[in-house]
Residue frames relative to the residue before (quaternion, step in Angstrom):
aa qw qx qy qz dx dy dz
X 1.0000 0.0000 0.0000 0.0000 0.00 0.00 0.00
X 0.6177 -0.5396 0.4766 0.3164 3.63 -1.04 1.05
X 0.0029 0.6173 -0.7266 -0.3016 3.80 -0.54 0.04
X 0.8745 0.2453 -0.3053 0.2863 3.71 -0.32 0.40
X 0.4533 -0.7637 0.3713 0.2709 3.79 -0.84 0.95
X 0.4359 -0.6336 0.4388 0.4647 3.71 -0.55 0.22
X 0.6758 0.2860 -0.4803 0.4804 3.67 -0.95 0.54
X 0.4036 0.7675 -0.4691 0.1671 3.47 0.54 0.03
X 0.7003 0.3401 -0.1089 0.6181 3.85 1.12 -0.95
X 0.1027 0.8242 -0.5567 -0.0146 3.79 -0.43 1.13
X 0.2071 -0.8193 0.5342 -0.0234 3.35 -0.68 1.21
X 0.0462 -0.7444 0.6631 -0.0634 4.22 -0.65 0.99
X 0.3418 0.6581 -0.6302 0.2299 3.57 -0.86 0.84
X 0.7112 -0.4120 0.3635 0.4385 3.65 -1.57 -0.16
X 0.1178 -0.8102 0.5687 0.0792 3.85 -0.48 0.38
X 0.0034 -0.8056 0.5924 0.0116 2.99 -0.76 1.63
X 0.6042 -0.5725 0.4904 0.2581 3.32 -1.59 -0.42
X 0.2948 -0.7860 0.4990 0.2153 3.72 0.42 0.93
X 0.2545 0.7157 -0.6464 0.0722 3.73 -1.01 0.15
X 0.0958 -0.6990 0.6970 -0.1279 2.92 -0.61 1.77
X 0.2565 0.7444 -0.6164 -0.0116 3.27 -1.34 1.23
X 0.4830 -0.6344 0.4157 0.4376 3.60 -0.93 0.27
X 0.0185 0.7579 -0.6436 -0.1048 3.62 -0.22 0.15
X 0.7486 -0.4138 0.3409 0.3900 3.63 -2.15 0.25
X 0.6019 -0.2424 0.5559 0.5196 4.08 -1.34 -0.44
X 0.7327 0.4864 -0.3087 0.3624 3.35 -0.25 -1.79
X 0.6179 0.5083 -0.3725 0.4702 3.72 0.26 -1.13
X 0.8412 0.4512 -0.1685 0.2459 3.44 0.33 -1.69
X 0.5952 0.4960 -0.3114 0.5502 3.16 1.54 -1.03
X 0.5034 0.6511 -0.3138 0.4734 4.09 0.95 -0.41
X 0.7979 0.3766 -0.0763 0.4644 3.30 0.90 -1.16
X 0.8124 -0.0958 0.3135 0.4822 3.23 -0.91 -1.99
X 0.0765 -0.8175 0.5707 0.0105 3.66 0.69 0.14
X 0.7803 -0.2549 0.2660 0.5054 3.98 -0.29 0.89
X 0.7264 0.3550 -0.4731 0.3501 3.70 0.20 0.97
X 0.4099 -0.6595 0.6020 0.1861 3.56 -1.17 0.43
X 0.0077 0.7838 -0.5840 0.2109 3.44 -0.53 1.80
X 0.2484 -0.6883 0.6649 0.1497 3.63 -1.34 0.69
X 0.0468 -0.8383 0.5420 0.0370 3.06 -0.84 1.48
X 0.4067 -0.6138 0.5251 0.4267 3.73 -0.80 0.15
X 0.8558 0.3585 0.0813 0.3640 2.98 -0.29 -1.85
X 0.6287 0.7116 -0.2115 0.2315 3.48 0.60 -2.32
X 0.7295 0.5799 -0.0783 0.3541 3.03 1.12 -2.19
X 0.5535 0.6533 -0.3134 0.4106 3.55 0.77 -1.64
X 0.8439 0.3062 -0.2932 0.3289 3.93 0.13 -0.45
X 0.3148 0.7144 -0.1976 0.5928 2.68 2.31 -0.74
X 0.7815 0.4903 -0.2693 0.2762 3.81 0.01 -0.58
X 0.6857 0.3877 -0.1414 0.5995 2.98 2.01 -1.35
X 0.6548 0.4344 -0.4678 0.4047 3.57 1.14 0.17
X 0.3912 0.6657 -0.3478 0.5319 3.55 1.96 -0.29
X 0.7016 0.3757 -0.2927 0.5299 3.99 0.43 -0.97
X 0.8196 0.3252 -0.3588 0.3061 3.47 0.37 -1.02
X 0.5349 0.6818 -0.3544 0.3514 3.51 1.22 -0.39
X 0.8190 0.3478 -0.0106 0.4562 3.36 1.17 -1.77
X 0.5001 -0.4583 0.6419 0.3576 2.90 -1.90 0.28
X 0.0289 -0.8643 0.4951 -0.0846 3.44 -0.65 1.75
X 0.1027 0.8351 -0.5355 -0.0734 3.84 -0.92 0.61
X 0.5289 -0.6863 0.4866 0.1119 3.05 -0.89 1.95
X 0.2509 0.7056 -0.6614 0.0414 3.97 -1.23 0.61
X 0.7457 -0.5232 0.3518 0.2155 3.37 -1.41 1.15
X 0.2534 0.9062 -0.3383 -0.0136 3.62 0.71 0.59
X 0.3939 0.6687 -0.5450 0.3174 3.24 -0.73 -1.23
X 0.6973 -0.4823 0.3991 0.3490 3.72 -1.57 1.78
X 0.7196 0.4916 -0.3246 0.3678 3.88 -0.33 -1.23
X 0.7843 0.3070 -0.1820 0.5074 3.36 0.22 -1.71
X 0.6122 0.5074 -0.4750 0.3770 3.90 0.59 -0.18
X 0.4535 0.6442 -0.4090 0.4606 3.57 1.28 -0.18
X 0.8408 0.3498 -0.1714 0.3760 2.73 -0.17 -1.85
X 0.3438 0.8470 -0.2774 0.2958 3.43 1.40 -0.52
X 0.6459 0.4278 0.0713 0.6282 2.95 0.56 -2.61
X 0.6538 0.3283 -0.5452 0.4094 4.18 0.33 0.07
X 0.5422 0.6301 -0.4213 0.3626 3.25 0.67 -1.17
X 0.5709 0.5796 -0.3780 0.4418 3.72 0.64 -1.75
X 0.7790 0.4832 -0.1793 0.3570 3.59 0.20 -1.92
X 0.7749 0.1808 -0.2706 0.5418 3.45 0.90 -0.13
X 0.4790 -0.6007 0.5711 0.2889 3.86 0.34 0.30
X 0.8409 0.2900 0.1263 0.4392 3.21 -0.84 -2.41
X 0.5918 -0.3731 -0.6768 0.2292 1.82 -0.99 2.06
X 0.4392 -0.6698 0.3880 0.4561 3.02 -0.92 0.08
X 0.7827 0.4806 -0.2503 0.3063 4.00 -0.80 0.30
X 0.1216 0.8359 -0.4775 0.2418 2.90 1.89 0.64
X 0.7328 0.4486 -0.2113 0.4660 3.93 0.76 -1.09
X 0.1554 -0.8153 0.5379 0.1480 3.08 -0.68 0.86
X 0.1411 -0.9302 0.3148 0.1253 3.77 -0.01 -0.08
X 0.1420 0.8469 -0.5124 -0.0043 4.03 0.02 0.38
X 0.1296 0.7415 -0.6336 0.1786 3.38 -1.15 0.78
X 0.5839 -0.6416 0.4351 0.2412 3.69 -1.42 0.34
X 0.0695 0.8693 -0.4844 -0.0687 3.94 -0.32 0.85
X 0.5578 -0.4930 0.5341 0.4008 3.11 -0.80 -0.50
X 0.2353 -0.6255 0.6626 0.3380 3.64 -1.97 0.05
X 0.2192 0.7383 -0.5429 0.3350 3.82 0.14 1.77
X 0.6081 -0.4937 0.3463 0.5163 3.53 -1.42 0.31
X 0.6216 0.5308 -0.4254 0.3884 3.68 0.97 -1.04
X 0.5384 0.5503 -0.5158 0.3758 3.94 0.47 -0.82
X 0.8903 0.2744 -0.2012 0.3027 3.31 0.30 -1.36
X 0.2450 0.5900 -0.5007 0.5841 3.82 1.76 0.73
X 0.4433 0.7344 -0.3639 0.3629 4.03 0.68 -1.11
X 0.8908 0.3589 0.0183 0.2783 2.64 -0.04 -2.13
X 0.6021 0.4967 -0.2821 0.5578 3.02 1.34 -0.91
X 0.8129 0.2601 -0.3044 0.4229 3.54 0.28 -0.36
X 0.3591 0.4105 -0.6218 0.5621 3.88 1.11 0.59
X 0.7201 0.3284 -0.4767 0.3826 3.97 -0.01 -0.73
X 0.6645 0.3793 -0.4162 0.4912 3.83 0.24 -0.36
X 0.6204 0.4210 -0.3785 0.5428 3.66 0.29 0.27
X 0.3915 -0.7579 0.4404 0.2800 3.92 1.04 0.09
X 0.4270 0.6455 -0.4776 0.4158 3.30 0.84 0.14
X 0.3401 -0.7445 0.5636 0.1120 3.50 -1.22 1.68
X 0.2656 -0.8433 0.4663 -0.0299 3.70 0.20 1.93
X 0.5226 0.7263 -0.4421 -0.0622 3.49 -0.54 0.25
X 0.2949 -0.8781 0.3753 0.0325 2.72 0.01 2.26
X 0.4347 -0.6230 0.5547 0.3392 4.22 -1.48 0.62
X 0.1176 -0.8210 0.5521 0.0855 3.69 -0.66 1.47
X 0.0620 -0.7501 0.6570 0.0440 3.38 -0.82 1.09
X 0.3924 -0.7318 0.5256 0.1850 3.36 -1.36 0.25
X 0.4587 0.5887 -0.4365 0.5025 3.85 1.52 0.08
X 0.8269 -0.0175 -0.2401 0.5083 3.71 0.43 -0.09
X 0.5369 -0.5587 0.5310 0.3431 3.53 -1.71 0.15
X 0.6456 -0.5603 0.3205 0.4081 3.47 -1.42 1.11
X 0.5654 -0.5273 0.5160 0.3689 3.98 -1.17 0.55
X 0.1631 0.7193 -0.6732 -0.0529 3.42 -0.86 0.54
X 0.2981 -0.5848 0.7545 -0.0011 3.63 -1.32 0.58
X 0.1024 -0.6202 0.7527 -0.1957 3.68 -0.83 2.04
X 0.1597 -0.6791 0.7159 -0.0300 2.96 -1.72 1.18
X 0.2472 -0.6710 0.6990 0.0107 3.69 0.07 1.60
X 0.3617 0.5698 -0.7354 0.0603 3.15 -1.67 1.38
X 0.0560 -0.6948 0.7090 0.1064 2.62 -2.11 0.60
X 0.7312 0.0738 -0.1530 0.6607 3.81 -0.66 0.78
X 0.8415 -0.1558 0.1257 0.5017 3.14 -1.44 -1.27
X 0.8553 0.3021 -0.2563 0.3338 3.46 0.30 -0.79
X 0.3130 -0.7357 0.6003 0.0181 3.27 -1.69 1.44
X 0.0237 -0.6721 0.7353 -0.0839 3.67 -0.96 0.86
X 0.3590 -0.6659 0.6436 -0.1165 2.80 -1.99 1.93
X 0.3073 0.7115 -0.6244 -0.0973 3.31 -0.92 0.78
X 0.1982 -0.7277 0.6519 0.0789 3.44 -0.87 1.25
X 0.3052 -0.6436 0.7007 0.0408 2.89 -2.07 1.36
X 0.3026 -0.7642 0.4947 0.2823 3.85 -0.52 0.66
X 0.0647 0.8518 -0.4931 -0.1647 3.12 1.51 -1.10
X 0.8353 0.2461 0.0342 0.4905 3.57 -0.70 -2.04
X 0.5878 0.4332 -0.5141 0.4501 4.19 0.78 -1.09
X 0.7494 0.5111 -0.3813 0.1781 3.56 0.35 -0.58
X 0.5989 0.5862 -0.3581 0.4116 3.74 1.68 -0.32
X 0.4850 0.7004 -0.5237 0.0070 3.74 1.07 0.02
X 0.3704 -0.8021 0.4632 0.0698 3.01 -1.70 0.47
X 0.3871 -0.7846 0.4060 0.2642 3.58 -0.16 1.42
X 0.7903 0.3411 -0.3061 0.4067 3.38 0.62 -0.49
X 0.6303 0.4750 -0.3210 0.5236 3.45 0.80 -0.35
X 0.7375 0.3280 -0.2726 0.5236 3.99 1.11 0.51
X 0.7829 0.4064 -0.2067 0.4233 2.93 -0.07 -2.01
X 0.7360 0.4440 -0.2112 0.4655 3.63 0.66 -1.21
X 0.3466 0.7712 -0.3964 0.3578 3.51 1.07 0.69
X 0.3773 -0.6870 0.4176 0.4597 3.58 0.28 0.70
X 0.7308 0.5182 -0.2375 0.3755 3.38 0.60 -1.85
X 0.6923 0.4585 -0.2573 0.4942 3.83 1.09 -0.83
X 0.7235 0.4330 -0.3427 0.4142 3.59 1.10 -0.50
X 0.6492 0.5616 -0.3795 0.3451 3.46 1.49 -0.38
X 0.5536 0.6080 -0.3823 0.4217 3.21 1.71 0.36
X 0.4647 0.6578 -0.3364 0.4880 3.33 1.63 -0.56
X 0.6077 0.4360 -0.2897 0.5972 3.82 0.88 -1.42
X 0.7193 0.4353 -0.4066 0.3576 3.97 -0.30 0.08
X 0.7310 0.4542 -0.4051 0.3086 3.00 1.04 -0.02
X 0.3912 -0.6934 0.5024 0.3373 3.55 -1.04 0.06
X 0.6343 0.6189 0.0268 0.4625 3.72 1.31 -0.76
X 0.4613 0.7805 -0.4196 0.0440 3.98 -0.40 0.24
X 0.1653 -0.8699 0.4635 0.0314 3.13 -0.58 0.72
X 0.0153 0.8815 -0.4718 0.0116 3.60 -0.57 0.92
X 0.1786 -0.8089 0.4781 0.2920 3.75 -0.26 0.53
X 0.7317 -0.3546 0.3773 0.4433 3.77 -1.53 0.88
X 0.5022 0.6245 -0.4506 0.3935 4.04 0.21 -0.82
X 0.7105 0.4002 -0.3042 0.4925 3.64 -0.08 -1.79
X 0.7487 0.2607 -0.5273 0.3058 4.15 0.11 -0.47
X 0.3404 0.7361 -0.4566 0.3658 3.68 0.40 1.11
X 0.8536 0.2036 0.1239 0.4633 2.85 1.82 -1.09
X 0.7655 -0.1860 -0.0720 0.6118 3.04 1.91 0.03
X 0.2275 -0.8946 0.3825 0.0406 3.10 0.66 1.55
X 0.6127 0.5942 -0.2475 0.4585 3.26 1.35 -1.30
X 0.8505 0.2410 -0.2498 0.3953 3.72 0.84 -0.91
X 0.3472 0.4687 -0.5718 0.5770 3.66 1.31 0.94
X 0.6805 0.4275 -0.4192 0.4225 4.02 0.28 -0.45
X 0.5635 0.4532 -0.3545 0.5928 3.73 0.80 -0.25
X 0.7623 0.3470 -0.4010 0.3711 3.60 -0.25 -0.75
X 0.6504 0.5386 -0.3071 0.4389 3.76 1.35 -1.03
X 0.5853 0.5854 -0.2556 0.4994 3.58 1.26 -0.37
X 0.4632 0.4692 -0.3191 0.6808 3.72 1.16 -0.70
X 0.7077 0.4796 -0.3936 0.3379 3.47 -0.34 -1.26
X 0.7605 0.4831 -0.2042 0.3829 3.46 0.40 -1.64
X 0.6395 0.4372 -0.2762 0.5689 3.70 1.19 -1.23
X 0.8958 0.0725 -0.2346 0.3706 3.49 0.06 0.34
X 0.6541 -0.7219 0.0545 0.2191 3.16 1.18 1.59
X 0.4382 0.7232 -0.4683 0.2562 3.44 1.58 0.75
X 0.7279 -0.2943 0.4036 0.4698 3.23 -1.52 -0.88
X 0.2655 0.6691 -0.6823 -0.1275 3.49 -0.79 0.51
X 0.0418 0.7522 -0.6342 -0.1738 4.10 -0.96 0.69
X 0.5722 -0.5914 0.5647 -0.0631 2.97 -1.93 0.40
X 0.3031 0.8034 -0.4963 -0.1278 3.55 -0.32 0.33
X 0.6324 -0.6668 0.2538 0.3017 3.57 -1.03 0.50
X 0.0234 0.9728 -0.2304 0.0038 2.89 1.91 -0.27
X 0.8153 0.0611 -0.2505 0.5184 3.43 0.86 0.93
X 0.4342 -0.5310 0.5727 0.4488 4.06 -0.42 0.34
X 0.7253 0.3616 -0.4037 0.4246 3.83 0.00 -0.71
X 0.6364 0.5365 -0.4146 0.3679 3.82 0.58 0.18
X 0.5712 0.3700 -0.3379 0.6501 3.92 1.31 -0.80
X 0.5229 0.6023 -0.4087 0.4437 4.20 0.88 -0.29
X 0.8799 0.1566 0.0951 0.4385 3.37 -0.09 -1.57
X 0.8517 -0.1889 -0.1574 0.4628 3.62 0.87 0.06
X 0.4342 -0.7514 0.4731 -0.1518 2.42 0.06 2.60
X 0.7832 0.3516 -0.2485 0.4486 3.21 0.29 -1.60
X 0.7676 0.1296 -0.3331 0.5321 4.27 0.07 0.17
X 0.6101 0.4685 -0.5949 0.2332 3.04 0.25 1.10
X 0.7461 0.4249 -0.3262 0.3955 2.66 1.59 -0.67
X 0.4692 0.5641 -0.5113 0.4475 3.77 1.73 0.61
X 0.8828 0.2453 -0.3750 0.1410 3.36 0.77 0.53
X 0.1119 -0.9006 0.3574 -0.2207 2.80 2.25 1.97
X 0.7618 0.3968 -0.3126 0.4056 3.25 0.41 -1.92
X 0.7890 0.3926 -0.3183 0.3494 4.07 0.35 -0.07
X 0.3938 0.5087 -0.5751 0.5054 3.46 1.50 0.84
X 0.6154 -0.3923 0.6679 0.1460 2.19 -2.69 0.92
X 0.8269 -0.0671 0.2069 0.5185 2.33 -0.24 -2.09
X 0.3976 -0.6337 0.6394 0.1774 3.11 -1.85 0.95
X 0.2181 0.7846 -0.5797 -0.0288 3.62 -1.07 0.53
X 0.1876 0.7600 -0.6109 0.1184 3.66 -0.98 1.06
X 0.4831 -0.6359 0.4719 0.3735 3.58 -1.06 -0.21
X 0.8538 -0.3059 0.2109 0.3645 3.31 -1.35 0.12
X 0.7527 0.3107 -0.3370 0.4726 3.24 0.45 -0.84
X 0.6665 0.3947 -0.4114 0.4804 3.90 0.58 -0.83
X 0.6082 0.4568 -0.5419 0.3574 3.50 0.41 0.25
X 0.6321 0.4598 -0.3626 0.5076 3.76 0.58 -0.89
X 0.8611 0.2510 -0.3584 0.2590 3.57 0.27 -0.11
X 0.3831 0.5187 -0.5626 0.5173 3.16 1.89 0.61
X 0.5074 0.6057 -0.4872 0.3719 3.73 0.73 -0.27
X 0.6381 0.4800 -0.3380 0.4981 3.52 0.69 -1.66
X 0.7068 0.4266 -0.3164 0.4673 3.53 -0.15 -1.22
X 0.7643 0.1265 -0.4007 0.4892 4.03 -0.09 0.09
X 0.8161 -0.4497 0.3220 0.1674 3.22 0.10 0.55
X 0.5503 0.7522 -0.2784 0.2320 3.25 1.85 -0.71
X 0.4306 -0.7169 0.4986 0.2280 4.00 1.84 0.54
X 0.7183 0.4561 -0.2585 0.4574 3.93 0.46 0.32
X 0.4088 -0.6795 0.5698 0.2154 3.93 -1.27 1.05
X 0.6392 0.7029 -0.1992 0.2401 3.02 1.35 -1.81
X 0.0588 -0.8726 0.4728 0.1077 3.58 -0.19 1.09
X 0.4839 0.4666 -0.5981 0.4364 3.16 0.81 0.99
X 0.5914 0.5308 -0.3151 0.5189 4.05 1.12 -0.85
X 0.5638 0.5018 -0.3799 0.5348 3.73 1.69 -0.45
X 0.7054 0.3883 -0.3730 0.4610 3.58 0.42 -1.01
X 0.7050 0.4853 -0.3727 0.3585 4.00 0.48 -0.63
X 0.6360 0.5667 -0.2824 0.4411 3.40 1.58 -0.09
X 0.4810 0.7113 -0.0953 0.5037 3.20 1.60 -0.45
X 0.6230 0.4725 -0.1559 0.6036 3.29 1.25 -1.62
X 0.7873 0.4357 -0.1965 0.3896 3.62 0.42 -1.06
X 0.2471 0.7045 -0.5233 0.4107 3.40 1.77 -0.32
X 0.6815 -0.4349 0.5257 0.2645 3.49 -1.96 0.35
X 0.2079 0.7800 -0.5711 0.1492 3.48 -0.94 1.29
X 0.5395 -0.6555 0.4905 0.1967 3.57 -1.05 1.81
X 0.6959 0.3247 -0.2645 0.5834 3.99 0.23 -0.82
X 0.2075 -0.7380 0.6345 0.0985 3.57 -0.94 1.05
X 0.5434 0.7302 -0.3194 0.2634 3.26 1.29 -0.67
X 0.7998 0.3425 -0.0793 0.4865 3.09 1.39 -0.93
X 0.4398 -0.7071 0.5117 0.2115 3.45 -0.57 0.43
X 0.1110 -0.7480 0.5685 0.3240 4.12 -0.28 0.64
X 0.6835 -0.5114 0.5187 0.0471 2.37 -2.04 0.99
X 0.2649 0.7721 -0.5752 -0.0540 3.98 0.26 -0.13
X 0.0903 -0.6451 0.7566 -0.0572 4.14 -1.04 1.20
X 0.1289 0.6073 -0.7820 0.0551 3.28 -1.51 1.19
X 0.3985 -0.6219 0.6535 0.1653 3.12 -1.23 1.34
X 0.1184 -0.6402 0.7581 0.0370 3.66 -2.07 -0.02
X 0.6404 -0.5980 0.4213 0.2343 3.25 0.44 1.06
X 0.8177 -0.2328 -0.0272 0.5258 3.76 -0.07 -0.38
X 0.5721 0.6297 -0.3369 0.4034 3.28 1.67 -0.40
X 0.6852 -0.4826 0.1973 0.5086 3.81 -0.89 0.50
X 0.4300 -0.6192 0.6052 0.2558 3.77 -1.24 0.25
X 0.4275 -0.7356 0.5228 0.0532 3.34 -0.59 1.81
X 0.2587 0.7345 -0.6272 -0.0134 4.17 -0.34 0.24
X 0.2402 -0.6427 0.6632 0.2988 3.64 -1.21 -0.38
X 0.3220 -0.7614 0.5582 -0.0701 3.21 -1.73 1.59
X 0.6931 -0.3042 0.0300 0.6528 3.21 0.71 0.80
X 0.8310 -0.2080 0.0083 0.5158 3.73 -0.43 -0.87
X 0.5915 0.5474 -0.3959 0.4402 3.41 1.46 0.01
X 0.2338 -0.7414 0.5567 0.2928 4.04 -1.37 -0.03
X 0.0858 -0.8524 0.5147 -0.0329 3.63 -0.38 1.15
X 0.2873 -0.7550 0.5615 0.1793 3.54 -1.08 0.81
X 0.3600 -0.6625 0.6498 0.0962 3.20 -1.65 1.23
X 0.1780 -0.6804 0.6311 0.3271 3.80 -0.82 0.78
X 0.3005 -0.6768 0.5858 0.3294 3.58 -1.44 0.30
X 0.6492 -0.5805 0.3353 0.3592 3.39 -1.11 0.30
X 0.6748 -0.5029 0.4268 0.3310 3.04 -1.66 1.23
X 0.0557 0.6688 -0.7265 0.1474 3.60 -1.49 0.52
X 0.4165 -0.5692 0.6783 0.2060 3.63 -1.33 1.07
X 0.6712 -0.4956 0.4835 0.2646 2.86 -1.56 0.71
X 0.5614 0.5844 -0.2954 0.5061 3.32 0.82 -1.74
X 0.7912 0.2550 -0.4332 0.3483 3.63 -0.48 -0.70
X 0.4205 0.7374 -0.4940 0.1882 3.40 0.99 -0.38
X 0.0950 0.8471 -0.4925 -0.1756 3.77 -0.18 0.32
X 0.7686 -0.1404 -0.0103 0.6241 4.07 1.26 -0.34
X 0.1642 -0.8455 0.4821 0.1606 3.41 -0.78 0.75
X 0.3367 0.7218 -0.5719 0.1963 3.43 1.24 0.52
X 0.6083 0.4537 -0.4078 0.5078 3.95 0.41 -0.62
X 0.4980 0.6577 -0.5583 0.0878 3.65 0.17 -0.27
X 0.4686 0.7579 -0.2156 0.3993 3.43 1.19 -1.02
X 0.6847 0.5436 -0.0559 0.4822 2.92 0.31 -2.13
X 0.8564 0.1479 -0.1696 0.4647 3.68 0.09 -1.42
X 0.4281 0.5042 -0.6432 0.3859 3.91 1.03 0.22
X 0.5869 0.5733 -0.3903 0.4178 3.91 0.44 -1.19
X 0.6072 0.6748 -0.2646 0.3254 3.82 0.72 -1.02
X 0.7412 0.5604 0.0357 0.3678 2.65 1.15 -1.75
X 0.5570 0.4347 -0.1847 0.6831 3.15 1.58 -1.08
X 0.7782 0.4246 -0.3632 0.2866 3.44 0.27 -0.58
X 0.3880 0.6670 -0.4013 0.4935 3.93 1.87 -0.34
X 0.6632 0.4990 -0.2294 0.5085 3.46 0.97 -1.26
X 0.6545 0.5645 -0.2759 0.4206 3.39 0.04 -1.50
X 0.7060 0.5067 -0.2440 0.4305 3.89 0.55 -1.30
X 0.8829 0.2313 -0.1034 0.3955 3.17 1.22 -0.69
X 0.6730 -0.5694 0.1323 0.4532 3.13 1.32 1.16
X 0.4709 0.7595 -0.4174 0.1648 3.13 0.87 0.04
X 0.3950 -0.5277 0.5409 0.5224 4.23 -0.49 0.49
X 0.7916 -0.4820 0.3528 0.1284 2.61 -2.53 1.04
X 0.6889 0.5681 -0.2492 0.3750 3.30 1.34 -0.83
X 0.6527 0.5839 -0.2259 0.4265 3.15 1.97 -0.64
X 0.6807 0.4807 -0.2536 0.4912 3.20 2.11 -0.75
X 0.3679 0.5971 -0.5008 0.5072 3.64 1.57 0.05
X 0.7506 0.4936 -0.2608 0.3535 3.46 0.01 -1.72
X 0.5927 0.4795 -0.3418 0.5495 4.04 1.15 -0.69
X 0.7702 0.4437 -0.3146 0.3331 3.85 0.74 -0.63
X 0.5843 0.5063 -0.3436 0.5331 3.28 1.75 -0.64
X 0.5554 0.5202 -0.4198 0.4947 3.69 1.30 -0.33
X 0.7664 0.3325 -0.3640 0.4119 3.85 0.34 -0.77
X 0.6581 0.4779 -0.4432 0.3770 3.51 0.64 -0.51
X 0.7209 0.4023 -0.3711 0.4253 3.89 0.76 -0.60
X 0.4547 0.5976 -0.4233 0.5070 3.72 1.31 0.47
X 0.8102 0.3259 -0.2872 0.3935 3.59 0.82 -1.23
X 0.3764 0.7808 -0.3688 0.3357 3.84 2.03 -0.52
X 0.7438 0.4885 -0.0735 0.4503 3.23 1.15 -1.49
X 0.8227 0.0451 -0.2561 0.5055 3.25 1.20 0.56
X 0.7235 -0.5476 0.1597 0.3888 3.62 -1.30 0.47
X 0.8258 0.2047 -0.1536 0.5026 3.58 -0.87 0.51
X 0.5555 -0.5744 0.3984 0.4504 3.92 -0.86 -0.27
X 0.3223 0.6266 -0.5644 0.4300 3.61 0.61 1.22
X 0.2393 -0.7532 0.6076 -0.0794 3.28 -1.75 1.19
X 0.6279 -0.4678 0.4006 0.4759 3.86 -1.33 0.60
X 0.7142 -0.3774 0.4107 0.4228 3.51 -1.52 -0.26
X 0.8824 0.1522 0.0616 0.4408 3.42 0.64 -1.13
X 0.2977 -0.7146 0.5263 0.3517 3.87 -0.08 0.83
X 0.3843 -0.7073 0.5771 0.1376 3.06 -1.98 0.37
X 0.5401 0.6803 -0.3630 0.3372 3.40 1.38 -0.01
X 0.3086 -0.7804 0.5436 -0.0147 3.52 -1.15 1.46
C-alpha cells in the first residue's frame, strides 16, 4: 500500500523550460561566456539560434518545479504525488513543458496565456564552463484569479497536506502564495518557504515578510540567510543564532513549531529541532565527481520534501535532501538516473 496519496505535495513557482546545449567557444565567447544573466528581451532570438545550432535537451525547470520534481523522482509510487502550478505560454516550448512535467510524473497544471512566450532558462556549455540565461517571460504573468481561484484548480490545492514555495514566486504573485499559506495554517498542514535569493529578503522584504507568520518551514543557504539576517536587523553572522531567530519570528499556527534548514554547500546543514539548533554533515563527495551545483538547492528541498510528505521525522527528511542533492551535483543540470538509490 502507497503510504502517500497523489495530490498530496503542492508546489507554485515560475516554470521554466530547461535547455541545455553544448554549443562551439566561438558562439560562447560572442555571447555569455561563464555567467548567469536574466534576460527580458536579448535572449528570445538567442534561443532559436541556440536550438537550431545544437545538440539540445529540454527539462521541466525553473526553482519550484525542480523541487517538486526531485520528490516525485524520490518516491516513484504513485505517480502524481506533486502537484504543480505556474504561468506558460501557448508556444512550441509550453507544449515541450508539458510533456516533460508529464514524463517526470509530476501532476502540472499550468495558467496559459498568450501575451507572453513560455520562460525558458538555456544552459550554454562547452568543456568546463556553463553560462545561464533565463527569460521569465510568461512565469511572470500569473494570475490569481484566473487560476488559483478556480474551483477545479483550488480543489487541488485543498488535497494537499504539504506545500512548498520558493522566495522567486513573491516577485510575481504574492497574493496567491498568501492564500495558499493561509489554507495551510487554517487547517494545520505544512506550508514551507524558501528564501531563495539575497535579492528577495533585499527587495521584497515587505511580502515576504507578511507571509512569515504562516511558514513552517524556512529553507535557504548561507548566504540568503545572513542577508535576510542583515536586512531584519538580527546584528548576527552566526547561522545557527540566525536559524534560532527565524524560528521565533511571529507565527499564526501554534500548533506547529517552524522548521528553519540552512544548507552550506559542503559545509554541515544547520536545522533547528525543537528548541535546540543542530547540524547535519552532508555526505562526503570528491570534488572530481562534482559535475554542476546549480540544482543543488532545488533538489536538497526535493529531497526533504519525498520525506516530509510522508511523515517521516526531520532527521529522515534532512538525510533524503543531502541524498538528492549529492545525486543531482554529479550530473549536468537538475536531472537524475531512472531510479533513486536512497534507503
Amino acid at each position: 500500500m502507497p503510504t502517500v496519496s497523489q495530490n498530496a505535495l503542492f508546489g507554485m513557482g515560475n516554470p521554466l523550460l530547461d535547455i541545455s546545449a553544448v554549443v562551439d567557444k566561438d558562439f560562447l565567447d560572442n555571447n555569455y561566456r561563464n555567467q548567469t544573466r536574466l534576460c527580458a528581451f536579448c535572449s528570445r532570438c538567442r534561443f532559436d539560434e541556440i536550438v537550431k545550432k545544437s545538440k539540445v535537451e529540454y527539462h521541466a525547470g525553473g526553482s519550484t518545479q525542480n523541487s517538486v520534481k526531485i520528490a516525485q523522482w524520490m518516491i516513484q509510487e504513485p505517480h502524481k504525488v506533486a502537484t504543480f502550478f505556474g504561468c506558460i505560454g501557448t508556444d512550441h516550448f509550453s507544449e515541450i513543458l508539458k510533456q516533460k512535467a508529464a514524463e517526470a510524473h509530476v501532476d502540472a497544471h499550468y495558467y496559459e496565456q498568450s501575451q507572453e512566450p513560455t520562460g525558458t532558462c538555456a544552459a550554454c556549455i562547452t568543456g568546463d564552463n556553463r553560462s545561464l540565461v533565463a527569460n521569465l517571460a510568461a512565469a511572470n504573468c500569473y494570475n490569481k484569479e484566473k487560476h488559483l481561484d478556480v474551483d477545479s484548480n483550488w480543489s487541488l490545492v485543498e488535497k494537499a497536506r504539504v506545500y512548498y514555495i520558493a522566495g522567486f514566486f513573491l516577485t510575481v504573485s504574492p497574493e496567491s502564495i498568501l492564500k495558499v499559506a493561509k489554507h495551510a495554517s487554517d487547517n494545520n498542514k505544512i506550508f514551507g518557504l524558501n528564501l531563495s535569493a539575497p535579492f528577495i529578503s533585499q527587495f521584497f522584504k515587505e511580502p515576504l515578510m507578511k507571509v512569515m507568520p504562516y511558514v513552517d518551514i524556512v529553507f535557504g543557504n548561507e548566504t540568503e540567510a545572513a542577508t535576510f539576517a542583515k536586512e531584519q536587523g538580527f546584528e548576527t553572522e552566526d547561522i545557527a543564532e540566525i536559524a534560532r531567530r527565524v524560528q521565533s519570528l511571529p507565527k499564526v499556527n501554534k500548533n506547529r513549531q517552524r522548521i528553519v534548514v540552512f544548507t552550506q554547500g559542503r559545509e554541515d546543514t544547520v536545522a533547528t529541532v525543537g528548541d535546540k539548533v543542530k547540524i547535519f554533515p552532508v555526505l562526503d563527495i570528491d570534488q572530481n565527481d562534482i559535475v554542476d551545483t546549480n540544482g543543488a538547492g532545488d533538489a536538497f528541498v526535493g529531497g526533504f520534501l519525498s520525506e516530509l510528505v510522508q511523515e517521516k521525522p526531520l532527521e529522515e527528511c534532512i538525510r533524503a535532501g543531502h541524498y538528492a542533492a549529492n545525486v543531482i551535483i554529479r550530473r549536468v543540470g537538475c536531472t537524475f538516473p531512472e531510479k533513486p538509490d536512497f534507503h
